[in-house]
N, C-alpha and C positions, 0 to 999 in steps of 0.2 A: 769416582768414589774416593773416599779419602781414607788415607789408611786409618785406622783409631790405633793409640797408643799400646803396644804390646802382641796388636797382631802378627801372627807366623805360622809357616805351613812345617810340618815337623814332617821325618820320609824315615823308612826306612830301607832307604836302596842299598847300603853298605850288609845290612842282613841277608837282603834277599841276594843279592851281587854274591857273596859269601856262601852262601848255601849251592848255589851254584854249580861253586867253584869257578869263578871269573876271574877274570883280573878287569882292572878300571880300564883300560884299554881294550878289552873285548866286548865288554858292554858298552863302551864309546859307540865300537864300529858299528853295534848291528843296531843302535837308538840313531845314529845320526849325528853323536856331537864329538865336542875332544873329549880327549883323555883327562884335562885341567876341570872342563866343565862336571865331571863322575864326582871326582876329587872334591870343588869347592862344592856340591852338594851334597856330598856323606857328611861334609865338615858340619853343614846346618851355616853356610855363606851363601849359599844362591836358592833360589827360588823358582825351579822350574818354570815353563809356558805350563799352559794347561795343553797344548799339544804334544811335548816332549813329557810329560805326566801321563796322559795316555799312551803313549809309544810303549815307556817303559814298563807298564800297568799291564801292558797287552804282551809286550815281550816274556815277561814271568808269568800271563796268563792268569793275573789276578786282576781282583774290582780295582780301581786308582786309590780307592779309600782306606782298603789294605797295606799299602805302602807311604801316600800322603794323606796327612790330617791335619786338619785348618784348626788351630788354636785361636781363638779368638782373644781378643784382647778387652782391656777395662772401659769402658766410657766415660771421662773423666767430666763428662756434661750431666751428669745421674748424681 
């Protein structure tokens, strides 16, 4: 599939990480990744798997949709 211009998945893990009370390092350990990987996704740099989306969906005990949303992008063939 090819990305179209402007597509992005928007998160709010830094919210929910925060409500918490986590630190980026303890929501590392119990999802499975680093500490850097928390970090460049609060930032809106990284892009989750859709595995590691669910983890964290299921860690806070919410829908995936609640935390990520798919922004779609323009078609510049339209």
């Amino acid at each position: 599939m090819k990305k179209k211009p402007g597509d992005s998945i928007s998160n709010k893990v830094y919210e929910y990480r925060v409500l918490a009370r986590m630190s980026q390092k303890e929501l590392a350990e119990k999802v499975g990744v680093s500490k850097q990987t928390i970090f460049v996704m609060e930032k809106g740099n990284y892009v989750p798997t859709l595995l590691l989306a669910y983890r964290i969906a299921d860690f806070f005990n919410v829908d995936v949709n609640d935390i990520f949303t798919y922004e779609k992008g323009n078609d510049s063939n339209e």
